[in-house]
N, C-alpha and C positions, 0 to 999 in steps of 0.2 A: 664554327669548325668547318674548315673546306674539307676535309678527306678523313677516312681513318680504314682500318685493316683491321681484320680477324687473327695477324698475326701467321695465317697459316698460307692462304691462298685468295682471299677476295682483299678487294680496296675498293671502299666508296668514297663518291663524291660528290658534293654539290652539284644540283644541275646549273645552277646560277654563274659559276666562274665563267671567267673570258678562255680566251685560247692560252695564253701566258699564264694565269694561274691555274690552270685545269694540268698545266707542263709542269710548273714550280711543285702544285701539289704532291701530282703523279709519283716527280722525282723520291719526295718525300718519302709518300707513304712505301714505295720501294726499297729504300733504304731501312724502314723501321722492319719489312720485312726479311731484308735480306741481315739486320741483327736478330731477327726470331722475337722481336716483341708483339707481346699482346697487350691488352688493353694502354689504362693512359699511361703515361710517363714524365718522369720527376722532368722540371726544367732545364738541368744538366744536360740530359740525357735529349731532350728534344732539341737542343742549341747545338748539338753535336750530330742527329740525324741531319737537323736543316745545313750546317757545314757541308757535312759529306754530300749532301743534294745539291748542294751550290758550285762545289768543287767538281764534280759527276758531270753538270750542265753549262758549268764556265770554265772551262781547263785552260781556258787561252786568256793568258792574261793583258796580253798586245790586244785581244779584240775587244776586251775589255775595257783597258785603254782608250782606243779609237772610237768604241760608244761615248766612253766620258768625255771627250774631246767632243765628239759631234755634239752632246747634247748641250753642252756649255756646263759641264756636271751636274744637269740635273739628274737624279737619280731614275727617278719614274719614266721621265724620255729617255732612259741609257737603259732600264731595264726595259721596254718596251722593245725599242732596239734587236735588243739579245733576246726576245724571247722569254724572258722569266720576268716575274714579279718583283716588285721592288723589294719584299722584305728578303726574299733567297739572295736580290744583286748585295744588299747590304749585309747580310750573313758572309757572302764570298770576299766582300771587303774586310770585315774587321777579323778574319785568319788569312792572310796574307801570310805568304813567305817573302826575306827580307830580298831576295833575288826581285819578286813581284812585287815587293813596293816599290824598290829602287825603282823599277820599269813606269812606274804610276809615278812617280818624285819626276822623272826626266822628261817623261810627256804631258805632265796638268801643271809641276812647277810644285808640285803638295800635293800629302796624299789626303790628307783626314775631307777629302767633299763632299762626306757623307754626314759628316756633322752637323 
């Protein structure tokens, strides 16, 4: 467990994360606050904080893009890139809007490079 919230007003976290997951965390545990949860949560419910933390932290889907280009799609170099952890970049990949894939289909040539 890297992070977790009282739900009201604290969020802890590892001392051990890097700068990128201490960020991807953050986001997280933000978002479960800003739905008012407390303790754990069904994995529905956790795939849908980590979206909205993805979406929060990558709203630009062009830069997103150009990391995937730079990195040759590797994931972990694109999410480094950006700033966040790989599993939040691959969260923000697989709820794409079809506007945002089109943008990913014209500049990698295919979107699924997370497969």
């Amino acid at each position: 467990m890297w992070g977790a919230t009282d739900g009201a007003r604290r969020i802890w976290l590892d001392k051990g994360l890097t700068q990128r997951e201490r960020r991807s965390t953050l986001a997280h545990e933000l978002e479960h606050l800003r739905r008012g949860h407390t303790g754990c949560q069904d994995p529905a419910t956790e795939r849908a904080v980590e979206a909205a933390a993805a979406r929060y932290l990558l709203p630009e889907i062009r830069e997103i893009a150009d990391a995937l280009v730079w990195a040759g799609c590797h994931l972990d170099t694109a999410a480094d890139e950006l700033w966040v952890d790989e599993q939040l970049l691959r969260a923000r990949l697989e709820h794409l809007h079809p506007a945002e894939r089109a943008i990913l289909v014209e500049r990698l040539g295919r979107v699924e490079v997370w497969a």
